[in-house]
N, CA, C and O of each residue as an XYZ file, in Angstrom:
436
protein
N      84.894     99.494    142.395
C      83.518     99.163    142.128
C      83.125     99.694    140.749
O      83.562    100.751    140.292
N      82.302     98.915    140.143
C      81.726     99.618    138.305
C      80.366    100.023    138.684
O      79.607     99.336    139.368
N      80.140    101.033    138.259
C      79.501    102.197    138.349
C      78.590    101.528    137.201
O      79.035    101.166    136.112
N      76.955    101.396    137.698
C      75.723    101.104    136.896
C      75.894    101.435    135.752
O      76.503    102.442    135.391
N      75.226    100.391    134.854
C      75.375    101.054    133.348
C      74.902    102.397    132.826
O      75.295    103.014    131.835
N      74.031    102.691    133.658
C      73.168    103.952    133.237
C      73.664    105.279    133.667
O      73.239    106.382    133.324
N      74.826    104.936    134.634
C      75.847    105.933    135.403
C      76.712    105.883    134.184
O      77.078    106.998    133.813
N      77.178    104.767    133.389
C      77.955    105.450    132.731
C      77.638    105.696    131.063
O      78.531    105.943    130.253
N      76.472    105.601    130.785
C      75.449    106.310    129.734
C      75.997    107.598    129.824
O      76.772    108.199    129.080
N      75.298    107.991    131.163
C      75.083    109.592    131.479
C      76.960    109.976    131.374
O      77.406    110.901    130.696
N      77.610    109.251    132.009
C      79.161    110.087    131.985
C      79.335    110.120    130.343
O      79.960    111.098    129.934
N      78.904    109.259    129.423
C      79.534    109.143    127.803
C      78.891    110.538    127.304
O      79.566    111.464    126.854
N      76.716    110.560    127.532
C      76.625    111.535    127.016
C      77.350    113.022    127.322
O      77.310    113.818    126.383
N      77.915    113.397    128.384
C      78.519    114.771    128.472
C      79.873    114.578    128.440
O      80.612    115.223    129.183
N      80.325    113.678    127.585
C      81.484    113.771    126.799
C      81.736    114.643    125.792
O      80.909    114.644    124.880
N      82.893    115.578    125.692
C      82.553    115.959    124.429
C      83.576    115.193    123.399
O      84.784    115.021    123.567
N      82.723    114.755    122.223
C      83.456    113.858    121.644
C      84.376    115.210    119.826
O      83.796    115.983    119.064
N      85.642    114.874    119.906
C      85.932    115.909    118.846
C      86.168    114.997    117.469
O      87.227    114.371    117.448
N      85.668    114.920    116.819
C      85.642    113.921    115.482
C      87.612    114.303    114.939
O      88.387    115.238    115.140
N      87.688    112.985    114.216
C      89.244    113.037    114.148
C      88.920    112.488    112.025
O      88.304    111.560    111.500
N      89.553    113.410    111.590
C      89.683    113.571    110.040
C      91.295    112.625    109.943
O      92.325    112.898    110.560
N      91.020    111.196    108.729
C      92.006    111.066    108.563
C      92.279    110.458    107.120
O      91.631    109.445    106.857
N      93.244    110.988    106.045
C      93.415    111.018    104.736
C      93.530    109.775    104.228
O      92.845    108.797    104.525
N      94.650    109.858    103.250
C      94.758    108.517    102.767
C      96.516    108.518    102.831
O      97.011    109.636    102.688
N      97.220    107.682    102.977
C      98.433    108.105    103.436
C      99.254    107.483    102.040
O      99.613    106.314    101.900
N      99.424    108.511    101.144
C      99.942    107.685     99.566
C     101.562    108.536     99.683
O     101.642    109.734     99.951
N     102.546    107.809     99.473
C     104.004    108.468     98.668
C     104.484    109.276    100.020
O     105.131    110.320    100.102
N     103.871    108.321    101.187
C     104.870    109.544    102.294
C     104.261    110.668    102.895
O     104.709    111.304    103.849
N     103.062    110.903    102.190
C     102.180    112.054    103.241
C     100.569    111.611    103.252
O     100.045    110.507    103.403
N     100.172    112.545    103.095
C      98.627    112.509    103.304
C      97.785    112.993    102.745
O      97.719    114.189    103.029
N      96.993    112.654    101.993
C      95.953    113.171    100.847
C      94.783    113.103    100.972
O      94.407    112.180    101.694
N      93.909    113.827    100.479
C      92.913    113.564    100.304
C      92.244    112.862     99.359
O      92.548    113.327     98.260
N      91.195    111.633     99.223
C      91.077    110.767     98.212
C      90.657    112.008     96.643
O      90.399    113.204     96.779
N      90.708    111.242     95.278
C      90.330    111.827     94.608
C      89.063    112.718     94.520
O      88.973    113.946     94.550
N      88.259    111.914     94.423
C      86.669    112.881     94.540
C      85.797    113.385     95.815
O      84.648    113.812     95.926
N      87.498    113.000     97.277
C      86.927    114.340     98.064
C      85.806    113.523     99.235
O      85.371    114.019    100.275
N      85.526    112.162     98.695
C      84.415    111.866     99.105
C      84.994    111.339    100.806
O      86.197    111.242    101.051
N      84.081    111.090    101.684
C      84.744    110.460    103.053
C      83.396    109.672    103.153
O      82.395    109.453    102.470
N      84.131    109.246    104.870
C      83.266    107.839    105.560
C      83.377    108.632    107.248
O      84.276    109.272    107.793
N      82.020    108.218    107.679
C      82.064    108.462    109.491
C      82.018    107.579    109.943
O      81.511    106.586    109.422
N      82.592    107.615    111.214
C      82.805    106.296    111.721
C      81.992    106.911    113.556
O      82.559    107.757    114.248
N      80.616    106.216    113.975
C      80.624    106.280    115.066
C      80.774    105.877    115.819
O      81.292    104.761    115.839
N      80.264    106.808    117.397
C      80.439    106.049    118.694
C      79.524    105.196    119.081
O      78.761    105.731    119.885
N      79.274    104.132    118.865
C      77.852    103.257    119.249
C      77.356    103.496    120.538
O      76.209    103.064    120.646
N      77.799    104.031    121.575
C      77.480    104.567    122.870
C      76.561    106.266    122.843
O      75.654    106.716    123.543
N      77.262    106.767    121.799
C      76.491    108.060    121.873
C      76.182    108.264    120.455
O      75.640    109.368    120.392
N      76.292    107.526    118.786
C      75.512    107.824    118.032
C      76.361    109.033    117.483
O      75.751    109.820    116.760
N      77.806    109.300    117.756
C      78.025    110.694    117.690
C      79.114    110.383    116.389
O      79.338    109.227    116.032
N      79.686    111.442    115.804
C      81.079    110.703    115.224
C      81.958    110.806    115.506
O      82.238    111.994    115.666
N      82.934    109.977    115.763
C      84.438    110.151    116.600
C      85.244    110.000    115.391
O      86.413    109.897    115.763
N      85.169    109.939    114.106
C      86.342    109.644    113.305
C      86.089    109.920    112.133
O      84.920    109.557    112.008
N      86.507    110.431    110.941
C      85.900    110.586    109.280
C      87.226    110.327    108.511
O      88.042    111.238    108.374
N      87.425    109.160    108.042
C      88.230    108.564    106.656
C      88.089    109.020    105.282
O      87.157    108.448    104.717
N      88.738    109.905    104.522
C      88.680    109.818    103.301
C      88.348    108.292    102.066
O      89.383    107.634    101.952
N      87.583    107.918    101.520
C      87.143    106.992    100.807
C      87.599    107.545     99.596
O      87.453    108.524     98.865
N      88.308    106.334     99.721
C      89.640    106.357     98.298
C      88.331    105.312     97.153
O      87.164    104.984     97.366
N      89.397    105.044     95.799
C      88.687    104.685     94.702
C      89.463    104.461     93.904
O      90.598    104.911     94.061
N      89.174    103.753     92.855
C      90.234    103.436     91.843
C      91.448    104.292     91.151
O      92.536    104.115     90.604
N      90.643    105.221     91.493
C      92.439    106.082     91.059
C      93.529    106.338     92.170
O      94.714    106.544     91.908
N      92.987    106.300     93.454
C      93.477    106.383     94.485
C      94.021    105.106     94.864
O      95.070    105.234     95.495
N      93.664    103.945     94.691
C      94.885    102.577     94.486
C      95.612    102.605     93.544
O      96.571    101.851     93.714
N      95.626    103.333     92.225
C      96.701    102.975     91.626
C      97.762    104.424     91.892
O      98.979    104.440     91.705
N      97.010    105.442     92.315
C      97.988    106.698     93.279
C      99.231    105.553     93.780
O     100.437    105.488     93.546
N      98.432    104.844     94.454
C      99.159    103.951     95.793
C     100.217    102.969     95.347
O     101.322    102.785     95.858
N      99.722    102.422     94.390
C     100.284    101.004     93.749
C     101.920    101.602     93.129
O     103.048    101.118     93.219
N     101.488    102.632     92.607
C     102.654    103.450     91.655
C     103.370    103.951     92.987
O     104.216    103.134     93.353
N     103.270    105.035     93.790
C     104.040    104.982     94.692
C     104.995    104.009     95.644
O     106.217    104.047     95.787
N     103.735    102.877     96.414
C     104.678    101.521     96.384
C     105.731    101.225     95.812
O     106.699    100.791     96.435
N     105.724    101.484     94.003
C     106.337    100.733     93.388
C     107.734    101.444     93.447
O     108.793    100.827     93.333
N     107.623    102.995     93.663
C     108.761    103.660     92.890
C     110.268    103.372     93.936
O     111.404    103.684     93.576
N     109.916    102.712     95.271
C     111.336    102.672     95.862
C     112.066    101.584     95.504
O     113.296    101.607     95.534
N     111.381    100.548     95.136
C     111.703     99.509     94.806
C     112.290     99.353     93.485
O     113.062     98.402     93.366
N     112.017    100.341     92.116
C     112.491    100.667     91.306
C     113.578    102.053     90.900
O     114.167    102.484     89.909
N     113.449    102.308     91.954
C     114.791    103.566     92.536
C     116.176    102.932     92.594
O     116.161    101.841     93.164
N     117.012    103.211     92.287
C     118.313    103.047     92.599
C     118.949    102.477     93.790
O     119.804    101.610     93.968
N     117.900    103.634     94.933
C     118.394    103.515     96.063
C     118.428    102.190     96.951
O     119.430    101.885     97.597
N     117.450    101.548     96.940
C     116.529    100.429     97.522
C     117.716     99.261     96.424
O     118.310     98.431     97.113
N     117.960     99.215     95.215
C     118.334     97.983     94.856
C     119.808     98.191     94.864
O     120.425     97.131     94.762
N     120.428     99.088     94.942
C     121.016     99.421     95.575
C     121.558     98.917     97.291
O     122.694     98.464     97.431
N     120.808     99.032     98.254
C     120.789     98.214     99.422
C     120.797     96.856    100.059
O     119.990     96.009     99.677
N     121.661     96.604    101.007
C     122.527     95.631    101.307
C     121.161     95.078    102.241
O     120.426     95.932    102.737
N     120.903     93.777    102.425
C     119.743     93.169    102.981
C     119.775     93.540    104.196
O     118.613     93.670    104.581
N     120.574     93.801    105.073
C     120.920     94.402    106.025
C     119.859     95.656    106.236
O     119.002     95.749    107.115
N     120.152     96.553    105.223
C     119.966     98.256    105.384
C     118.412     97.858    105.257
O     117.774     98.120    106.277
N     117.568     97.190    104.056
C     116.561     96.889    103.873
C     115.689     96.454    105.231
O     114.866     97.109    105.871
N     116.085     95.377    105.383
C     115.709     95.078    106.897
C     115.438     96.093    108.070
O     114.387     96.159    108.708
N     116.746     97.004    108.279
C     116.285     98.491    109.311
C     115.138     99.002    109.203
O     114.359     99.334    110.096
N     114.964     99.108    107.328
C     113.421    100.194    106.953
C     112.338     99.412    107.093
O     111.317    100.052    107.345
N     112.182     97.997    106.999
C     111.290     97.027    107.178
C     110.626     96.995    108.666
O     109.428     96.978    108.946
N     111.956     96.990    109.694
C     111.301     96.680    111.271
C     110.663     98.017    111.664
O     109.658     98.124    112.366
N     111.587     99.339    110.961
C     110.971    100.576    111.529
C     109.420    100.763    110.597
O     108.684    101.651    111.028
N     108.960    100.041    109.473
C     107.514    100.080    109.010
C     107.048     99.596    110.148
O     106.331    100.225    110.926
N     107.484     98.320    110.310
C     106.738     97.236    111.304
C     106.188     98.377    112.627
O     105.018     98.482    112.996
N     107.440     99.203    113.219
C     107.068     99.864    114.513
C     106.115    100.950    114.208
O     105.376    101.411    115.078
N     106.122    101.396    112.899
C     104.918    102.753    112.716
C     103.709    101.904    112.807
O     102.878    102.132    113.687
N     103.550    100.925    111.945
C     102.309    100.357    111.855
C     101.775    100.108    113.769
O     100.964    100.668    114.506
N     102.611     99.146    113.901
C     101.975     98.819    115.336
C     101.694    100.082    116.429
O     100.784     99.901    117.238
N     102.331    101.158    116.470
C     102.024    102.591    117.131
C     100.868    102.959    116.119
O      99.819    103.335    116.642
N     100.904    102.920    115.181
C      99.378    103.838    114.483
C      98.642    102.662    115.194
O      97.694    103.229    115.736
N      98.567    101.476    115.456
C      97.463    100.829    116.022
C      97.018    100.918    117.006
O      95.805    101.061    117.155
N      98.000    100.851    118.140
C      98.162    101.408    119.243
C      97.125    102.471    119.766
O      96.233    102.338    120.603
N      97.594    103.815    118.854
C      96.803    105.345    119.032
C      95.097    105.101    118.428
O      94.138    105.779    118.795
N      95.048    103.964    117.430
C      94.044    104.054    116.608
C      93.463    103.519    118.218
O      93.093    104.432    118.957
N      93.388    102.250    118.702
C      92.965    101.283    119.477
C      92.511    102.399    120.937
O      91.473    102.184    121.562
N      93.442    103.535    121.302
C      93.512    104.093    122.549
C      92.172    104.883    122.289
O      91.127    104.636    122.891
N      92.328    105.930    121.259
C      91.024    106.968    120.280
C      89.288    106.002    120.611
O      88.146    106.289    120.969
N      89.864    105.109    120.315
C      88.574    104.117    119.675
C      87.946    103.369    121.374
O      86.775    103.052    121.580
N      88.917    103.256    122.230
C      88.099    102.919    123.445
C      88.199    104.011    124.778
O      87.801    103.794    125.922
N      88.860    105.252    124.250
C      88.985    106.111    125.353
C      87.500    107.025    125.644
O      87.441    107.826    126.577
């Protein structure tokens, strides 16, 4: 049975909701954008914030662009047999779809 809307108002408000900080992901780790600045992202149910993004900026795409670029201009990568390329391609493919995954679970749990 679903429990009245107003039953589950009251269960959201005594949630405690813990806000989740997340960078900018340039060259393999995680940074913080240049000038520091971020974004909140709320819960439209409680008004609260469940999430804060670093807000990147023009120096922070070309951070990105240049990193992108450097495997591809590495040795290593042209270097590699379409084969090997392909492995690192499907295992992007599987991070991406798990970060969606966790993003998607966060965002309706």
């Amino acid at each position: 049975m679903v429990a009245p809307m107003n039953d589950r108002n009251k269960a959201l408000e005594n949630q405690q909701e813990v806000p989740v900080t997340h960078g900018l992901w340039i060259g393999g780790r995680w940074c913080e954008a240049t000038f520091g600045k971020t974004i909140d992202f709320y819960n439209a149910a409680s008004g609260r914030v469940f999430s804060t993004i670093s807000a990147g900026n023009g120096q922070d795409v070309d951070r990105t662009v240049a990193a992108a670029r450097h495997p591809f201009s590495a040795s290593v990568w042209r270097g590699m047999t379409t084969a090997d390329r392909g492995v690192i391609s499907a295992s992007g493919r599987s991070l991406r779809l798990s970060m969606k995954f966790a993003c998607e679970r966060e965002v309706f749990s």
